[in-house]
ZAMARGU-4260 file (C-alpha; in steps of 0.2 Angstrom, whole numbers, plus 5000, padded with zeros to 4 digits):
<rodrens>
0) 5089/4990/4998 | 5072/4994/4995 | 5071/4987/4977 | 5078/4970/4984 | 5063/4972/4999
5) 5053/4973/4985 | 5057/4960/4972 | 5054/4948/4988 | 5039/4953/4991 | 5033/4951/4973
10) 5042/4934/4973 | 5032/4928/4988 | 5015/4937/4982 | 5017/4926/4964 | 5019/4908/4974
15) 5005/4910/4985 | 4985/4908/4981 | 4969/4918/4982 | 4960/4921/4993 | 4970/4920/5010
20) 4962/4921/5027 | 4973/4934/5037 | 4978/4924/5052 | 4984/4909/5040 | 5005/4906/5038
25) 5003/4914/5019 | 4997/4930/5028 | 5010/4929/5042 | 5023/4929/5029 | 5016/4942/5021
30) 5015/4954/5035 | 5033/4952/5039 | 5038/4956/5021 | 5029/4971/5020 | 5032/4977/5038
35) 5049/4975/5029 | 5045/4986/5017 | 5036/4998/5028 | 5052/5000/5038 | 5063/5002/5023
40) 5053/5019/5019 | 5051/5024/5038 | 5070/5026/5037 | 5068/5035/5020 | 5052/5047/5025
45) 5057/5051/5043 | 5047/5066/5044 | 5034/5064/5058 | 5020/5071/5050 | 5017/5056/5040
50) 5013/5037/5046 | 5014/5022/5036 | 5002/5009/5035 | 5000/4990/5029 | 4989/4977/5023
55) 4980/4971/5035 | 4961/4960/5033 | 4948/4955/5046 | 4942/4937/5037 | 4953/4937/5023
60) 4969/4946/5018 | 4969/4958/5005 | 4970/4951/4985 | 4979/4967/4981 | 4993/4969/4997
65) 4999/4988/4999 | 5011/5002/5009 | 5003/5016/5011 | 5009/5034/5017 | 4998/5044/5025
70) 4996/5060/5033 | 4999/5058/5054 | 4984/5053/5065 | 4974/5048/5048 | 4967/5029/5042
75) 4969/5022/5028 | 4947/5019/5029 | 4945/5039/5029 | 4955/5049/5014 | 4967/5050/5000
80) 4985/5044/5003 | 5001/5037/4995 | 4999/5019/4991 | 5012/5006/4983 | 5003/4991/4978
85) 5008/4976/4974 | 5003/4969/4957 | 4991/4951/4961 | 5003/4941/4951 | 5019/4948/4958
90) 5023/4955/4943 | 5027/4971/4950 | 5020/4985/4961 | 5011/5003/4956 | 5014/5018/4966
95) 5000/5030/4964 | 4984/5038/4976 | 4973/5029/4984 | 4956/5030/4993 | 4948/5020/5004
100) 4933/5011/4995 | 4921/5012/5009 | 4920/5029/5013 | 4921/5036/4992 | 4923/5054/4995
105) 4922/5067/4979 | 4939/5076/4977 | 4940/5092/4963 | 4953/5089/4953 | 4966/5102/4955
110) 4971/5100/4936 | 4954/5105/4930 | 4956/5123/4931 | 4975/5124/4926 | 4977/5133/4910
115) 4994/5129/4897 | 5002/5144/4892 | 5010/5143/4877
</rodrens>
């Protein structure tokens, strides 16, 4: 199910332009496919110490639309977290970390330091 949530929400991100202003019918539509979405990995993750997060914009809606997972009571302006993103183009989407880039903080990476042991 969640793969089919998905291609719709590629299909629909490829026929709209950029930008959007956030309280047009383009964003609308978007919202409801990724509360979609959202809802599709709440039932997955049902652990309550994560939330999860959409795209959402002030003036105009977000270029690059994404889900994030985040730990509870956390925002998505303040910290690392699980995002999916959606490619631009609708070609796809790319799960990886994100960090907000307002509030850039420095993170150690914990790979640094690891040695491999042969």
């Amino acid at each position: 199910m969640i793969y089919s949530i998905l291609n719709e929400v590629c299909k629909y991100r490829a026929s709209i332009p950029d930008p959007i202003v956030s309280s047009s019918d383009f964003a609308k539509n978007a919202k409801i496919l990724l509360n979609k979405l959202k809802n599709e990995l709440e039932s997955i993750v049902s652990d309550s110490q994560f939330s999860i997060k959409i795209s959402s914009g002030v003036g105009n809606f977000p270029i690059v639309w994404h889900v994030c997972l985040l730990p509870k009571g956390q925002k998505v302006s303040n910290g690392i977290y699980v995002a999916i993103c959606i490619d631009k183009n609708g070609r796809g989407a790319v799960i990886g970390c994100g960090e907000s880039k307002t509030t850039l903080k420095v993170y150690q990476l914990l790979l640094e330091k690891t040695k491999i042991v042969n």
